[in-house]
N, C-alpha and C positions, 0 to 999 in steps of 0.2 A: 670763715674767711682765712687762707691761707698766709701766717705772717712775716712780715714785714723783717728781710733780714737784717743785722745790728747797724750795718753801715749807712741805712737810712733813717737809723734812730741819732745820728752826728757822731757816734764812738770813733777812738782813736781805733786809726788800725795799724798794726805794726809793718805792714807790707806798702813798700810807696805806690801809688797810683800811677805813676809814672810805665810801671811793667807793663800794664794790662791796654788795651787798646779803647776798649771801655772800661770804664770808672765811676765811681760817684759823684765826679764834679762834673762831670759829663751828661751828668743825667736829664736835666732839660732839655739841650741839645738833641740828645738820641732820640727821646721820647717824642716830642714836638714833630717831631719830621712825619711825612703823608703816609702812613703804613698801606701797603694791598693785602692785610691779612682778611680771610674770609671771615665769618661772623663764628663767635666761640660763646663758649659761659664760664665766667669766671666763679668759682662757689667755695664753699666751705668744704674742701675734701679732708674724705675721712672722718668728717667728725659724728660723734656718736645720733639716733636720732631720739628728739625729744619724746621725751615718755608720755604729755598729753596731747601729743599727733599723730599718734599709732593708728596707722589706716586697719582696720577692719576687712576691708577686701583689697583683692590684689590689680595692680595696672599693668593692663598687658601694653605694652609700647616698648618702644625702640629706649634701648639702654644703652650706657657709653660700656662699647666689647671691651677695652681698656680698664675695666674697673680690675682694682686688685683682689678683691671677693665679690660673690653676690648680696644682695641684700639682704634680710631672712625676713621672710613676711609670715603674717599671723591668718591661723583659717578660715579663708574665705568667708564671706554672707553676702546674703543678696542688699545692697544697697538702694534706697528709694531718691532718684533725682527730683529734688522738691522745683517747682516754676517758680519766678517772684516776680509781683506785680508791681507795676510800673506805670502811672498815668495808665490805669485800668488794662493794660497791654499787658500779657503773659507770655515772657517767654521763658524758653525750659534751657536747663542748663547745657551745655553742647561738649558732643567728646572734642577731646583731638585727633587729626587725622595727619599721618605722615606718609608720602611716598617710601614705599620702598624698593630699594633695588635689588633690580631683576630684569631677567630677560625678555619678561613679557609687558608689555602698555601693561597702563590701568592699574597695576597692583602697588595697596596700602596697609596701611597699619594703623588700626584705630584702638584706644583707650578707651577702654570701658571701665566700669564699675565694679562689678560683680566676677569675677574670674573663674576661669576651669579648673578645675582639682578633679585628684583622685577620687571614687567616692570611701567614704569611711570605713564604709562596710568589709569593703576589699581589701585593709591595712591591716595583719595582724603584727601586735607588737610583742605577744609574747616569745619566747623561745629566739628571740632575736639577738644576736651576739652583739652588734652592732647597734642596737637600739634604734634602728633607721625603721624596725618592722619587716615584714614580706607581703608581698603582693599576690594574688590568684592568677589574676590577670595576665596571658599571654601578651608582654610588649618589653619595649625599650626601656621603662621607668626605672629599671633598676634592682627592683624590688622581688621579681619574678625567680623564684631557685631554677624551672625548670626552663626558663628562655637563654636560650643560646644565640648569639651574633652570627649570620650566616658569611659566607667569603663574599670578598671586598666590599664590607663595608668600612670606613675608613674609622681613623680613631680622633674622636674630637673633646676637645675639652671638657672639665668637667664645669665649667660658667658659660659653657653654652645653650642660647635660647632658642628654643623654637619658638619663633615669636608673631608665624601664622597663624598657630592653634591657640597659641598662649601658656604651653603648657613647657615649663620649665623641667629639662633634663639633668637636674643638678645633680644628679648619684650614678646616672650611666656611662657608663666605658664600652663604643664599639670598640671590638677585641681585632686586633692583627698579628701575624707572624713577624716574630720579631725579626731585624735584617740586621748581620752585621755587617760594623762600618770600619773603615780603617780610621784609624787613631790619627788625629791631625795636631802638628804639634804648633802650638801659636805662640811666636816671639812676641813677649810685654816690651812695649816701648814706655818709657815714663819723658814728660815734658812737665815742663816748668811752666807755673803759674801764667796762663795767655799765649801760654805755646802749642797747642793743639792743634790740628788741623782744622778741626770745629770751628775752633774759636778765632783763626786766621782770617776766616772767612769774608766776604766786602757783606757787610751789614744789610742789604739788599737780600743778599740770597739766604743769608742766615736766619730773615725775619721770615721768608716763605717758608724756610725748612720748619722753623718751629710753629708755624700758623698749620700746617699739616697733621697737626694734633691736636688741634680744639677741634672738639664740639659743636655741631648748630643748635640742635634739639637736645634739650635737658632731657633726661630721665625722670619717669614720675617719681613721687615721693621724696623723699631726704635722701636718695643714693648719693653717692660720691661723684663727681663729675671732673672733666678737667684733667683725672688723673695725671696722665703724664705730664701736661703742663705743670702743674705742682712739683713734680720732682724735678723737673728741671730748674725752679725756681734758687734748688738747693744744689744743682752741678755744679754752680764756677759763677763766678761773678758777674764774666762777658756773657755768659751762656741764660743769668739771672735778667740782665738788664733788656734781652733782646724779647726775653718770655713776656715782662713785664709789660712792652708794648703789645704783644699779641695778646695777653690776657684781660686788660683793661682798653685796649682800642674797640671793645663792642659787648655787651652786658648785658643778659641776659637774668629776669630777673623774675624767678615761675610763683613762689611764696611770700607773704608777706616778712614769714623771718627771715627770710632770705634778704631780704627789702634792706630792713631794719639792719642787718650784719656789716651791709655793704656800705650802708649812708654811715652807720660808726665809724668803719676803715678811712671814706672819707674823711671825716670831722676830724680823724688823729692825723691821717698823711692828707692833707689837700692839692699837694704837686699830684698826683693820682689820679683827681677830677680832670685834670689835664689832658690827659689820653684817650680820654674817653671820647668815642665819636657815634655809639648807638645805644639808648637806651629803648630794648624790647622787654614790654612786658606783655607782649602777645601771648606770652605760656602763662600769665597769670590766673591762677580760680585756686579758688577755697574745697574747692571738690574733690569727696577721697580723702582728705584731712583731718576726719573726725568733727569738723565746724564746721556750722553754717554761716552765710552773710553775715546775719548781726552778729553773734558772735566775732566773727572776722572784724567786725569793725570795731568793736570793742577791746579787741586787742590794741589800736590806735597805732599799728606799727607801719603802715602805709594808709594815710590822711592826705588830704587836700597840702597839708602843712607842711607833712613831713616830704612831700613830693616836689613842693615848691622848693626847700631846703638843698633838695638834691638836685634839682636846677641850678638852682647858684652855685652849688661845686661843681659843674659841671659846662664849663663857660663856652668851649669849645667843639657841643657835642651837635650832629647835623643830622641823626635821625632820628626821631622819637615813637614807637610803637603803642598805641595802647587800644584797649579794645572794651567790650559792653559789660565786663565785670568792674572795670574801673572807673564807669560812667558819674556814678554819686561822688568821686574824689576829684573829677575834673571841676573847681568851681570855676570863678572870676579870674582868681591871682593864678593858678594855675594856667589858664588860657593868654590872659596877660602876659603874660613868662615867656609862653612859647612864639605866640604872635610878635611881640614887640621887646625880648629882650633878650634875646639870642640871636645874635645879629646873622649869624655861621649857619643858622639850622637851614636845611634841604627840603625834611622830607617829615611827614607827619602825619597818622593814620588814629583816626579816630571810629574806625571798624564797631558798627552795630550800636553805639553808644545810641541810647534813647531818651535818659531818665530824664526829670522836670530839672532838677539841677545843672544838669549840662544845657540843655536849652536855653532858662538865662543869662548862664556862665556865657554862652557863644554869641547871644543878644546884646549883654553886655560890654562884651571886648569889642565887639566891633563898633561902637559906640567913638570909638577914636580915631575911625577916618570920617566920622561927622566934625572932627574939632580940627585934623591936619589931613585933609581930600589928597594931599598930592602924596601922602606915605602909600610905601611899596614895599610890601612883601620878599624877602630871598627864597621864600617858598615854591622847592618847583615839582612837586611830588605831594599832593593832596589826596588821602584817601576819608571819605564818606560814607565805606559802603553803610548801606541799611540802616540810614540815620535818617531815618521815615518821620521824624517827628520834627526838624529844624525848618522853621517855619519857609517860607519863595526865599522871603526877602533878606534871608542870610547869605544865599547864595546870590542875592543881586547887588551885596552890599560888597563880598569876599571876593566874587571872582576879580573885579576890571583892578584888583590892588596885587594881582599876582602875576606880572609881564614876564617872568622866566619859565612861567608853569609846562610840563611835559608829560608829566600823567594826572588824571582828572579821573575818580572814580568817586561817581555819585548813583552809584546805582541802591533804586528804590527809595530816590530822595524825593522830594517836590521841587525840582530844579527847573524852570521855566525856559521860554523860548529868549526872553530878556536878558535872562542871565547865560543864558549862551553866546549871545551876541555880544555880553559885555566881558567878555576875554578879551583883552588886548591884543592889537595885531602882532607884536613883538614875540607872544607865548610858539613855544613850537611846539604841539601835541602829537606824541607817538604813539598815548594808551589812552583810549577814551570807553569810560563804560556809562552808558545810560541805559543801560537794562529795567525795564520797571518801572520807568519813570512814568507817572498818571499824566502831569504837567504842563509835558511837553507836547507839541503837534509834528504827524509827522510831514508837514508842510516846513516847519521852521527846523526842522531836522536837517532835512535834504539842501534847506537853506544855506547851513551854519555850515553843512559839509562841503559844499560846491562853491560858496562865494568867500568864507573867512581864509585868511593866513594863518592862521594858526591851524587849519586842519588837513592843509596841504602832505603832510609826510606822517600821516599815520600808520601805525604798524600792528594795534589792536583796536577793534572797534565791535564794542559789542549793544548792540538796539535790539533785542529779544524782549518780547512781553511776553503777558500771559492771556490770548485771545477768550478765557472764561470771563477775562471782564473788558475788554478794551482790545482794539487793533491799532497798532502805533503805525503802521504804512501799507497805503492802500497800495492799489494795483498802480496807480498812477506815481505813487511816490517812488516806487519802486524803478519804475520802467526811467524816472527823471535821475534816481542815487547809483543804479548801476555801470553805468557808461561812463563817470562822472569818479571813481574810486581810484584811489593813486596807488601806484606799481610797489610801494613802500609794504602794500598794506600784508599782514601775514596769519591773519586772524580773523576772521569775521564774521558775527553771529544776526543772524535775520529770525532766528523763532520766530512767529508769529507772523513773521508779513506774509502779505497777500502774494502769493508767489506763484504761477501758474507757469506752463510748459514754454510758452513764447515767451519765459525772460530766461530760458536755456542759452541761448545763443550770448545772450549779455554776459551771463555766468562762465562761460565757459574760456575767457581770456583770462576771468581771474583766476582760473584755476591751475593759472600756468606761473601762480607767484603765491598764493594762497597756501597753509600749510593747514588751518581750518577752519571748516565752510559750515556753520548752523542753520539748517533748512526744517525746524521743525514745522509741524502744523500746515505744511506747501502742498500746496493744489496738484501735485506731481503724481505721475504711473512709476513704475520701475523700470520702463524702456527711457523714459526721462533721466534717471537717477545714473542711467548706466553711459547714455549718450556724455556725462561728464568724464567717461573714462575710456570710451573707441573713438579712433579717430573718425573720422567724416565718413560714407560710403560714397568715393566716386563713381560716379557711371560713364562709361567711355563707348562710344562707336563703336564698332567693328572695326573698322580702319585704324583705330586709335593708337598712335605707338607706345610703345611696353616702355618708352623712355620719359614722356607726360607722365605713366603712373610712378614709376620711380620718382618721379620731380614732385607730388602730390604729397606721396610717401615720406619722404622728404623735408617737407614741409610741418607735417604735425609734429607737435612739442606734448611727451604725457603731461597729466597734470603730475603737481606738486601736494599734492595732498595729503594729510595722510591720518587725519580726523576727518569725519562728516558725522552730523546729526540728522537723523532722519525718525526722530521721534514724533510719536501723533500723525503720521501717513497712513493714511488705509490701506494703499497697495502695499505698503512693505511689511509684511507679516514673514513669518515661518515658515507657512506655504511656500508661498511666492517666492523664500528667497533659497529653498531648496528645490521645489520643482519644476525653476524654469530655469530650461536649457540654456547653455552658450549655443549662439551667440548674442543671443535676448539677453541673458544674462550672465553679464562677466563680474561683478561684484566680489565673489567669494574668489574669484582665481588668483594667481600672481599674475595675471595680465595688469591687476589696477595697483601693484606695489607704486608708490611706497603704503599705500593707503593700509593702515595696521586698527582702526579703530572705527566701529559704527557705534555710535548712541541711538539706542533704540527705546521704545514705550515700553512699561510694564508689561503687558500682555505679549507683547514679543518676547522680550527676557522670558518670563516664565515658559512660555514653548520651548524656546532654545534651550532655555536648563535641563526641559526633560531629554533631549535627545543627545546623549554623549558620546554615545557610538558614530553618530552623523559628523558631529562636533569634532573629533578625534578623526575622524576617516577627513572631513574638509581642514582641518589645523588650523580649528578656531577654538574661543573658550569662551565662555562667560564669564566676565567680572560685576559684582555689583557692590556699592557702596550707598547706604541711605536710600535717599530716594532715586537715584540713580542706576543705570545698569546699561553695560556696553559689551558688544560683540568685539573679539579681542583676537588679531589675524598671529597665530604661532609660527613669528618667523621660520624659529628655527625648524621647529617642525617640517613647512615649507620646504627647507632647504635655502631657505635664505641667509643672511646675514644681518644681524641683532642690531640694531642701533639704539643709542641714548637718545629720548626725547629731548635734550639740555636744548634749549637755544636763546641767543642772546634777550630777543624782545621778552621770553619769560620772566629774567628777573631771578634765576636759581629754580623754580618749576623744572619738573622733567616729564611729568605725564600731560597728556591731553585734555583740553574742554575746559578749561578754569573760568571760573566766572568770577571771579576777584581780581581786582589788578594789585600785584605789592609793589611796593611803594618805595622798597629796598632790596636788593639783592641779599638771595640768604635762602636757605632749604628751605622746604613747605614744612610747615608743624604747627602745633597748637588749634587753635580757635581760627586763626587767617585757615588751612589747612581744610577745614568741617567746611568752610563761606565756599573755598573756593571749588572741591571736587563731590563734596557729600549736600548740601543743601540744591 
């Protein structure tokens, strides 16, 4: 943890405060106000890393490009992910997965375990001036005497990562002619303490400016994060004060020493807790650390106790993240804490948590609107995903106490048709996920969507099962939910349902407000699937005038699409979706832009993979992740133009198909990250 400069420890300072526009005595004041900084991590930079959490193997993930060196990691092994049992349920420990950017959908960055290296064989180290060794191997690595850099390839740094392969370029220099430049000669201006231009600035635009260098996603292991934030901490006093709310306005917290670092900082400065408005510990696992769970809990540096602790410094804070590795830590007092004693809190995600502990932690706390029925929740941001184990009647007890509520993600809960109805008409839902739900019926589904106030203005809605064990909406539900869906909506996932050609016509208006439509499992041809993207075929007379078809013309609006899933359909194979002609089939053309992304079944990926020359000649690509795998339209290729998946009802998402709703605005990473695009 980065420290605490003198003037917050009370010292005299010889300079009056009077000068500076900010100050020390000011610091409540500054601090307290509504910051728009994006989500950061505040951490211990630079500090050396401990010597018994020497990872073993390397993590390939997105690193902060700002660090001032890289990290040096130790050589590789293959690492074994142990599962841990839980109420006889085994689940295996999960990477992280982060979007990455780029100009194509679909593409991530997942941490793994085990990393790519040279092999050993290939490294001689004798006769090495340098002690780095030499390489056999024709390539970039560095190492190679007889590889030479061909023209224009550019020169890039030596901490630069390739961080698709995984394989770090830390020793290479592509080569360029050097260009010379003319000599520029730059007048030093010196100001006086608060006279800067920087530091002129109205406190508004100076907090964006320094929120522009935090961090969302940590870096695996102990690396340094934050950097730049850190140094600014040591610019100038006005320049300190402004950092300080971007650095502690949102807290990220991946290790338990990390944990432990921060609640200290706390306990000495507790004006600090103050600022504080997110605690995510979404990046939290013991994985890769040298320690396993028990272990980790034997360390006792993140407890039920010590968590509870750092609630109470934190009096003001209104988003809480935590997820199924801190499920044994949530008990009683901790659920107590967040339900009823933080008056401020929004938003609260308790993602995958299953164990016996948390169950009658959450049985328990609710136990207090049996003694005060009319308390109400400031909770409008509830996440549940994959909390398969909390018994109906939690969610009949929790929902009718949350009248603000806006996003509801209980998917793969045991959430009943009861507890849907007992939402309060006041709630305004925009993001609704009931995927997986056993529970519920899709009779009291279609109910809850067509008759409640609260489901009037939705913007994601996803009802997708998994027809190998159950059908959540028959043909009949279907034909009652379609007609019946608000112009809000911008996402909408039907997997499973009974979907057949004659609910084309229904589909086809949302397509003109829809950005994406899940039709896995549907009773459809590929003249179906295509009819969502050609306008109507009018038929006209002989007589008919050429000004009616203009007028027809006219009339059609494309769709807005630009995700479909068309997983588990028969007709849509490989074959099918290369050897039938336009105007049967217009799928792969830029006739159906925006449309950039198919989700397809295994066995489709797999054909498509093999043909890359097809692939390359149509400008498309395969992407796959986990169990997942999507047909991926190459704009540029095309000749199109690239756009960013960002849009508001995301939530910070930028790629397609998420199955998680978050619960806060903030990039994809960690464990939420695996829920939402790889499982």
């Amino acid at each position: 943890m980065a420290s605490t400069p003198s003037f917050y420890r009370k010292t005299s300072d010889p300079v009056s405060s009077q000068q500076f526009r900010y100050s020390a005595s000011d610091f409540h004041t500054l601090t307290n106000r509504i910051s728009s900084s994006p989500p950061f991590t505040p951490d211990s930079a630079l500090e050396p890393r401990p010597a018994e959490c020497i990872n073993d193997g390397r993590t390939v993930t997105t690193a902060d490009k700002r660090a001032s060196s890289p990290v040096p990691v130790s050589p590789p092994v293959r690492v074994a992910q142990q599962s841990r049992q839980r109420m006889g349920i085994r689940k295996t420990s999960c990477s992280s997965v982060k979007e990455e950017e780029g100009g194509i959908a679909q593409s991530f960055l997942e941490s793994v375990n085990a990393s790519v290296a040279t092999p050993t064989d290939a490294v001689h180290d004798a006769g090495s001036p340098t002690g780095r060794g030499t390489c056999d191997c024709c390539c970039r690595c560095g190492r190679s005497p007889t590889w030479q850099p061909g023209p224009g390839r550019k020169r890039r740094s030596k901490s630069y990562t390739a961080l698709r392969t995984g394989i770090s370029e830390l020793s290479g220099w592509d080569l360029e002619l050097p260009q010379r430049q003319e000599t520029v000669e730059i007048q030093e201006k010196s100001y006086g303490p608060g006279e800067a231009p920087l530091e002129r600035l109205p406190a508004e635009v100076l907090d964006e400016i320094i929120s522009q260098l935090a961090v969302d996603v940590p870096p695996a292991g102990y690396g340094p994060r934050n950097v730049d934030l850190v140094h600014c901490l040591l610019t100038s006093r006005t320049i300190h004060v402004a950092t300080i709310n971007t650095l502690y306005n949102q807290i990220t917290l991946p290790h338990s020493s990390v944990f432990a670092k921060f609640l200290t900082h706390l306990n000495e400065y507790p004006g600090l807790g103050t600022i504080v408005r997110r605690l995510d510990l979404s990046h939290f696992t013991s994985v890769g650390l040298g320690r396993s769970r028990q272990s980790n809990a034997e360390i006792q540096n993140l407890t039920s106790k010590t968590m509870c602790k750092l609630l109470d410094l934190t009096p003001a804070i209104q988003e809480v993240l935590l997820q199924e590795n801190l499920d044994d830590d949530i008990d009683r007092n901790v659920l107590q804490k967040l339900f009823f004693g933080l008056p401020k809190l929004r938003a609260v995600d308790f993602c995958a948590s299953a164990s016996q502990t948390f169950v009658d932690a959450f049985s328990f706390a609710l136990t207090r609107f049996d003694e005060a029925p009319s308390t109400m929740l400031g909770i409008r941001r509830l996440g549940l995903y994959d909390c398969f184990t909390l018994p109906s009647s939690t969610f009949e007890n929790l929902l009718p106490h949350l009248p603000g509520l806006t996003h509801l993600d209980v998917y793969h809960t045991r959430i009943t048709d009861q507890a849907l109805q007992a939402i309060p008409n006041t709630a305004n839902l925009s993001h609704l996920n009931l995927g997986r739900c056993t529970q519920i019926s899709g009779e009291g589904i279609v109910d809850f969507l067509t008759g409640h106030n609260a489901a009037k203005k939705l913007g994601y809605l996803n009802l997708a099962c998994d027809i190998a064990h159950y059908r959540l909406l028959e043909e009949a539900d279907v034909d009652r939910l379609l007609p019946t869906l608000p112009s809000t909506l911008r996402s909408l996932n039907l997997n499973g349902a009974q979907i057949t050609a004659r609910h084309i016509q229904h589909l086809l208006p949302l397509t003109k407000h829809l950005e994406e439509l899940g039709l896995a499992c549907a009773d459809l041809s590929l003249a179906d699937v295509n009819t969502l993207f050609r306008p109507p075929q009018q038929i006209y007379s002989a007589n008919s005038q050429a000004s009616n078809s203009q007028h027809h013309q006219q009339q059609w609006q494309p769709p807005t699409l630009h995700y479909i899933d068309l997983t588990a359909i028969p007709s849509i194979t490989q074959s099918s979706l290369f050897n039938t002609p336009a105007p049967t089939n217009i799928l792969l053309t830029p006739a159906t832009l925006p449309l950039e992304v198919i989700e397809l079944g295994d066995k489709a990926i797999s054909s498509l993979r093999e043909c890359r020359n097809t692939n390359k000649r149509l400008g498309w690509v395969v992407k796959e992740l986990g169990r997942r795998g999507w047909y991926v339209r190459d704009v540029a290729a095309q000749g199109g133009r690239e756009g960013k998946g960002k849009r508001g009802w995301k939530m910070g998402a930028m790629w397609w198909g998420m199955r998680k709703v978050p619960v806060a605005w903030g990039e994809v990473g960690g464990l939420y990250g695996h829920y939402m695009f790889k499982k």
